[in-house]
C-alpha positions in Angstrom: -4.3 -11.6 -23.1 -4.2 -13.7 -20.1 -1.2 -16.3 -21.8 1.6 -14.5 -21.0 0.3 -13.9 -17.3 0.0 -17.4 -16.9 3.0 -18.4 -17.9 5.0 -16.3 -15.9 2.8 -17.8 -13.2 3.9 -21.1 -14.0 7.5 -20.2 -12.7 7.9 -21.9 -9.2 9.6 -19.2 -7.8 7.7 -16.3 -9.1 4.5 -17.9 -8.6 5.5 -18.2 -4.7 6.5 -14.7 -4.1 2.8 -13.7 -6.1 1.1 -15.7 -3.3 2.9 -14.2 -0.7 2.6 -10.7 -1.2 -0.7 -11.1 -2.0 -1.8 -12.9 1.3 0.0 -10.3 2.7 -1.2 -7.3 1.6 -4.4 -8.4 2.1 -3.7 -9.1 5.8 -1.8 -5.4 6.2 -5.3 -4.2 5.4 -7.1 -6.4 7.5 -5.4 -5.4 10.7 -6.4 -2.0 9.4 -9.5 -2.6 8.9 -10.0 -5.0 12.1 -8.3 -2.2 14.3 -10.6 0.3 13.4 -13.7 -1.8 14.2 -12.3 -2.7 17.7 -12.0 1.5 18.3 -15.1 1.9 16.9 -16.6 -1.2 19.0 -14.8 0.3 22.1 -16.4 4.2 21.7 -19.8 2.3 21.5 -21.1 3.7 18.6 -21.5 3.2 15.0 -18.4 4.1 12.7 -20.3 7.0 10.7 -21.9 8.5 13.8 -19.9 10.0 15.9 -16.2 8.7 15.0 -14.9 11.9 13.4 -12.6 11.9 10.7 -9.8 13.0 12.4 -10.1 9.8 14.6 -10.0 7.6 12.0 -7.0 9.3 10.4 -5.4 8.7 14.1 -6.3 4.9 14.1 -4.8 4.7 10.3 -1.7 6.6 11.0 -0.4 3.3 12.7 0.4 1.3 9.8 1.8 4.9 8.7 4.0 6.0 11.2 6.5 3.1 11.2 7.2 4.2 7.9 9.5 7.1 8.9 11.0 4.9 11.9 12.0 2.1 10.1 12.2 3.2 5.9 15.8 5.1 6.1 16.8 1.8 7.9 15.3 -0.7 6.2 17.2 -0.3 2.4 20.1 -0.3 3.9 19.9 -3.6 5.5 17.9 -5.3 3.0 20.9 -5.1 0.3 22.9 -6.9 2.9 20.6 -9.3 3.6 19.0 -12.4 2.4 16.0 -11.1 0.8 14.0 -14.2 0.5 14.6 -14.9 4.8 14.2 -11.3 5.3 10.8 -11.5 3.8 9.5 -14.7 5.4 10.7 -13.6 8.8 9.1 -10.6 8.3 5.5 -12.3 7.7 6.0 -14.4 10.5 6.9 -12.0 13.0 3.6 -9.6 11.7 1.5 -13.3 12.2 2.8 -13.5 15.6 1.9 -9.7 16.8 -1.1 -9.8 14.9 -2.2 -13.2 16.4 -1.7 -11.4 19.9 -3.8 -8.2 19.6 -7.7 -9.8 20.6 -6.0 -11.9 23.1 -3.7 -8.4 24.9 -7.1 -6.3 24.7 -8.9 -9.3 26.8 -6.1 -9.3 29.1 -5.6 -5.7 29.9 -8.6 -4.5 28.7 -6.8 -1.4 27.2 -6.2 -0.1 23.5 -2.8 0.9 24.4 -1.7 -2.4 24.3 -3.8 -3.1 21.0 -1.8 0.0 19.8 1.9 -1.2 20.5 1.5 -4.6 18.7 0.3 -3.2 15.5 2.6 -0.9 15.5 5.1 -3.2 15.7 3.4 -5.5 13.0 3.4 -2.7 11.2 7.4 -1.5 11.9 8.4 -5.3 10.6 6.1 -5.2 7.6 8.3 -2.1 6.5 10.9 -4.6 5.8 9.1 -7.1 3.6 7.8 -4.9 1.0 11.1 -3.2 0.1 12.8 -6.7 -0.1 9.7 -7.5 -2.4 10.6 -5.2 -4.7 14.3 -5.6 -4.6 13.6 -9.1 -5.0 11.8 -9.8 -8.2 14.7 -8.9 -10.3 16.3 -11.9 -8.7 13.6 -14.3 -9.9 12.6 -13.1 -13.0 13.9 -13.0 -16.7 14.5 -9.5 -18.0 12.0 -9.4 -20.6 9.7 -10.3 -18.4 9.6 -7.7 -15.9 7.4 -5.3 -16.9 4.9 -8.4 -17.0 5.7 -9.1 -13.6 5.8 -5.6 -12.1 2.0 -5.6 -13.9 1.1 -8.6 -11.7 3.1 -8.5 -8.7 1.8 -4.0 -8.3 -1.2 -4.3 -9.7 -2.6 -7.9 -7.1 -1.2 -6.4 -4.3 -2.9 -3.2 -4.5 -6.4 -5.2 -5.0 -5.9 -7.4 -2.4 -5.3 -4.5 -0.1 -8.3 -2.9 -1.0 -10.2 -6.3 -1.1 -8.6 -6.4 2.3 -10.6 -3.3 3.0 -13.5 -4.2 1.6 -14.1 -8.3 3.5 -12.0 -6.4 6.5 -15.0 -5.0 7.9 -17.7 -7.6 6.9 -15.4 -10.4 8.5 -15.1 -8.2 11.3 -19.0 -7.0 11.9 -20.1 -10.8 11.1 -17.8 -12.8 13.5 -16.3 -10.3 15.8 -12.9 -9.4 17.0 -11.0 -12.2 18.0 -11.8 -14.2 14.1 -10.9 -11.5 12.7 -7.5 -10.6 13.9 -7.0 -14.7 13.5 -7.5 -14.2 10.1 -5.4 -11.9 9.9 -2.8 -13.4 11.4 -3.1 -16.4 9.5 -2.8 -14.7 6.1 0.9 -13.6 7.4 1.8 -16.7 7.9 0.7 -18.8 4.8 2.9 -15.7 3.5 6.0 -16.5 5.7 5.3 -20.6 4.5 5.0 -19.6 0.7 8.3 -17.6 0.7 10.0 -19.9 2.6 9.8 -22.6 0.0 11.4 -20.3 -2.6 14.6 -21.7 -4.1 17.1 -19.6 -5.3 21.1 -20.3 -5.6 22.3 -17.1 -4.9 22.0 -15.3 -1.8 23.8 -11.4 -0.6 23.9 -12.2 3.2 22.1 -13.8 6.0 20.3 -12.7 8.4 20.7 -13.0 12.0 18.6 -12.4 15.5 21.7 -10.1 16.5 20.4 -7.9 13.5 17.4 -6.8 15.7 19.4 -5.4 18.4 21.4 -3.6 15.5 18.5 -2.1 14.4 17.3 -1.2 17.4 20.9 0.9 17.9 20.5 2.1 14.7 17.0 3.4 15.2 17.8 4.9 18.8 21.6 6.4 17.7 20.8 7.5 14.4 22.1 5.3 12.7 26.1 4.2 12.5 28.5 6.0 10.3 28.2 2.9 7.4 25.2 3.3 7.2 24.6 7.0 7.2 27.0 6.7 4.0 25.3 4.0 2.3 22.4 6.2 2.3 23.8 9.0 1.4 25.0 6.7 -1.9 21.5 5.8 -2.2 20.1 9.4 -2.1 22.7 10.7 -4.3 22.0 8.1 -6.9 17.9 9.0 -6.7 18.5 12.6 -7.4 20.9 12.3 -9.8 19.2 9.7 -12.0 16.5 11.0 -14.0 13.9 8.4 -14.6 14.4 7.5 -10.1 13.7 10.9 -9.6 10.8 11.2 -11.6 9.4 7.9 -10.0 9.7 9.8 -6.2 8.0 13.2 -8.1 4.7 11.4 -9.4 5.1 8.6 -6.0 4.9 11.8 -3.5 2.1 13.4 -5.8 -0.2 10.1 -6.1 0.3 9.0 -2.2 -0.5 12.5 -1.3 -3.8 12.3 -3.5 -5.0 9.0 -2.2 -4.0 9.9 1.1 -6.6 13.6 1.2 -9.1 11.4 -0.2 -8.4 8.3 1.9 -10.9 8.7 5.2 -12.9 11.8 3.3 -13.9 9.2 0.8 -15.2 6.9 3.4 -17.3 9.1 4.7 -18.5 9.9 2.1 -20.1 6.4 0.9 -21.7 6.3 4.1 -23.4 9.2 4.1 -24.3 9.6 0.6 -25.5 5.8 1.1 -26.4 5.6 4.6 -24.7 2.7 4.8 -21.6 2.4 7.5 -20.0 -1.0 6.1 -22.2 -3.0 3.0 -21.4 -0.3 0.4 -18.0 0.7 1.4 -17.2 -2.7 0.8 -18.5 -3.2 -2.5 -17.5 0.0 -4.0 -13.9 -0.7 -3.0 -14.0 -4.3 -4.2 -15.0 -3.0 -7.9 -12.3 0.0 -7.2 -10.0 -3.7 -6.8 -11.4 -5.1 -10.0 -10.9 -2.0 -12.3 -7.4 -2.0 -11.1 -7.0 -5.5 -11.9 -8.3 -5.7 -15.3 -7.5 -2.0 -16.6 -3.6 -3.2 -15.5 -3.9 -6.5 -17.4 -5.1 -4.4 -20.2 -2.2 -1.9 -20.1 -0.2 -4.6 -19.4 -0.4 -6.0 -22.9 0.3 -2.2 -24.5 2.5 -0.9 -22.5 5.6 -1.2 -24.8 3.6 0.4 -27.3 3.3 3.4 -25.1 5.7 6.1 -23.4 5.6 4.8 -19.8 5.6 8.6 -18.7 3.2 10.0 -20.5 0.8 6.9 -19.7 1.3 7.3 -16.0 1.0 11.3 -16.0 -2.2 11.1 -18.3 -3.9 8.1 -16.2 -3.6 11.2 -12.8 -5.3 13.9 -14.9 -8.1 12.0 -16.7 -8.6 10.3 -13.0 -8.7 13.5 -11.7 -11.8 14.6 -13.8 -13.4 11.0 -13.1 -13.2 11.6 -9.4 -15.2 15.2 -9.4 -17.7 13.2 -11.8 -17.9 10.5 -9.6 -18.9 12.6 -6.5 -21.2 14.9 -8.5 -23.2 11.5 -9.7 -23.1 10.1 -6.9 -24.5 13.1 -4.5 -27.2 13.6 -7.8 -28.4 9.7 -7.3 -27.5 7.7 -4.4 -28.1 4.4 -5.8 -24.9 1.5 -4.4 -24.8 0.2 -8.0 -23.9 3.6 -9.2 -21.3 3.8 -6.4 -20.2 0.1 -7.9 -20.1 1.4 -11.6 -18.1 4.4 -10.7 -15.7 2.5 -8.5 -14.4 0.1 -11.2 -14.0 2.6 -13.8 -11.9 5.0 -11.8 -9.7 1.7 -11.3 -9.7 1.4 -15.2 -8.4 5.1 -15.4 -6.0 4.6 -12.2 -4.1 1.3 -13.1 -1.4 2.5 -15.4 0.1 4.9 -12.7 0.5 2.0 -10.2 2.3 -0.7 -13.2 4.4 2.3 -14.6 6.6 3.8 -11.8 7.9 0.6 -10.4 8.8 -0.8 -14.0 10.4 2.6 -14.7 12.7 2.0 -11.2 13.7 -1.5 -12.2 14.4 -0.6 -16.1 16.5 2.2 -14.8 18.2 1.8 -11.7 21.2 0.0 -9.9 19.9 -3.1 -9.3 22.5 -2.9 -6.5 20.6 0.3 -4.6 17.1 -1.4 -5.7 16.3 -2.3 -1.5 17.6 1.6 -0.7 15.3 3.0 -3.5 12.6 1.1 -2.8 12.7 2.1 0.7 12.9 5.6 0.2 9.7 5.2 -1.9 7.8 4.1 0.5 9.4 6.8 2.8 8.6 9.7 0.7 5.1 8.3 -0.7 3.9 7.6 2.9 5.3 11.0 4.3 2.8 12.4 1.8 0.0 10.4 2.5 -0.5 10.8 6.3 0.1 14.9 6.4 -2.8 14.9 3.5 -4.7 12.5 5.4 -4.7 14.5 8.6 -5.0 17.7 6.9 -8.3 16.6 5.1 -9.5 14.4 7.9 -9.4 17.6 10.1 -10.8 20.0 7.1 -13.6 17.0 6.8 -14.8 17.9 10.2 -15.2 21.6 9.3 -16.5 21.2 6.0 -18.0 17.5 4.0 -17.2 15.5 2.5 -18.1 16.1 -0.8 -16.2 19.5 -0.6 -13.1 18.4 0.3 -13.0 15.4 -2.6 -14.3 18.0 -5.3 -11.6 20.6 -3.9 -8.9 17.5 -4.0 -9.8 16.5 -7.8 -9.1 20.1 -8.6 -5.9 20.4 -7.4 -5.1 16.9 -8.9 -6.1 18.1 -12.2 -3.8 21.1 -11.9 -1.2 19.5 -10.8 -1.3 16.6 -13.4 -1.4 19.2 -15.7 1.6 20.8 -15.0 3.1 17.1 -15.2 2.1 16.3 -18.8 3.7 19.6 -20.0 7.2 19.2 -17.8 7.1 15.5 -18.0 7.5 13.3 -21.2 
């Protein structure tokens, strides 16, 4: 099962951008992570105490945020540019921000400062995953796309969450300052991995200039180019079947993580009475179901309609996440929490390989940087209004409410998918 994988790993190039992405991913969700212990550190007391849920949705709406800033701007750009330079700046500039955070709190003794360089780690990383994405297509044989959409998705979603999971022991065991090193350093073993990518054709360059352009763009609403380009881009997603589909179930599945994101947190702890240790683990086996149940669909995947895997996968995970809870609550045990975790990453793994191999079997390769940009637009849009809206419903009612109410309404909803959607 594994050959093919490793073959395709065996490409220089491809092998490269792997690495990258996933050093990076796992530092976006250190910072995270690492962030949220420094506010927790600061309030002077525990995380599951007296931080409510709506503060931690405010501390996790910074890697959010930049989303709607810089998304509409960054597709645009990235099908002008250099993809490979755009991505390797983009990993050193997070390294340097990052790198600076302990060393600004120290100085000025203030989060506010802590707050402007992650958001503008943040703001820069929205230009490296887009070019990712847009990228791969560059690099890899056609036939073996969906194989690399399987590794390229599915290891940068577990090293986010593994990210998540290390964040916070790194962070309790050695304290601030190693752990937004770290951090930092994983961007730029990134940046130094890309950078020794070779490929012989290139769209455009890149240029410092472009940052003051940006910053126009950002402040002016954009110039009339690009206000067209997007429109192109926009036009092309609604009017393409398959693209449109992908932002349908990208909005629906963001939106679900996204209520269940800081509720779920909460959750562990309490249940386990545990504010770090079991969090951790359960997410690391969420990381490993991912991994193997995508390796596994990996293999069958042209057997299968893509659609009808990726809309069953969101209503049988549905179900599994109302069981999971109802266990859970009925016997606290952290192996149980373990279990549960990797086989809801089983269940959840074809969603994340099918919609971006749907995008790159179906769309203008020459609008992939705008598509993917709106993606992450529309997906993240979703994500933090039903992470604020739970968060703040989580403080009224628990936990365990919210995430049995949420696994309803997904169930519903996925319904209504497998019946319109095939």
């Amino acid at each position: 099962m594994l050959l093919q994988y490793l073959k395709l790993l065996r490409k220089r190039n491809f092998f490269l951008l792997w690495l990258g992405q996933i050093v990076s991913q796992f530092g976006d969700r250190l910072t995270q992570i690492a962030l949220l212990g420094l506010v927790s550190k600061v309030s002077a007391s525990p995380l599951g105490s007296s931080v409510s849920s709506s503060r931690l949705a405010l501390v996790m709406s910074l890697a959010i945020i930049p989303v709607f800033i810089i998304s509409p701007i960054s597709g645009v750009y990235i099908d002008r540019w250099d993809k490979r330079k755009t991505m390797y700046i983009s990993d050193a500039l997070r390294g340097i921000f990052v790198l600076l955070i302990p060393f600004a709190f120290l100085k000025f003794n203030s989060l506010l400062s802590v707050y402007v360089l992650v958001f503008l780690s943040f703001c820069v990383g929205r230009f490296f995953i887009p070019a990712k994405m847009a990228f791969i297509p560059e690099i890899t044989d056609k036939k073996d796309i969906f194989l690399a959409n399987t590794l390229v998705s599915t290891t940068a979603a577990i090293a986010a969450l593994i990210g998540i999971g290390f964040g916070a022991i790194i962070f309790e065991t050695y304290g601030t300052t190693t752990a937004f090193t770290v951090d930092a350093a994983t961007f730029f073993i990134s940046a130094i991995a890309i950078f020794f990518i070779v490929i012989s054709t290139h769209r455009g360059s890149f240029y410092l200039r472009d940052i003051v352009d940006i910053g126009k763009d950002v402040v002016t609403t954009v110039k009339k180019s690009f206000i067209l380009e997007f429109k192109e881009g926009l036009k092309y997603i609604w009017t393409s079947g398959e693209t449109k589909y992908a932002f349908k179930i990208f909005l629906f599945a963001f939106s679900y993580i996204g209520s269940l994101y800081v509720v779920f947190i909460r959750f562990i702890q309490e249940t386990l009475s545990s504010l770090v240790k079991d969090v951790g683990f359960t997410v690391v086996s969420l990381a490993a179901g991912i991994f193997f149940g995508s390796l596994i669909y990996g293999r069958i995947a042209h057997k299968l309609n893509i659609k009808k895997a990726i809309n069953g996968s969101m209503l049988i995970s549905s179900l599994y996440i109302i069981f999971f809870v109802i266990f859970l609550k009925a016997y606290p045990v952290p192996l149980h929490a373990i279990i549960l975790g990797f086989g809801l990453g089983l269940l959840a793994s074809p969603v994340i390989v099918g919609i971006n191999t749907l995008i790159h079997k179906e769309s203008d390769g020459n609008l992939l940087g705008r598509i993917f940009s709106g993606l992450e637009f529309i997906s993240h849009l979703g994500f933090l209004i039903a992470m604020i809206i739970c968060s703040l419903l989580a403080d009224i009612f628990t936990p365990f409410t919210i995430i049995v109410s949420v696994g309803i309404i997904g169930f519903l909803l996925s319904t209504i998918f497998v019946f319109t959607h095939d």
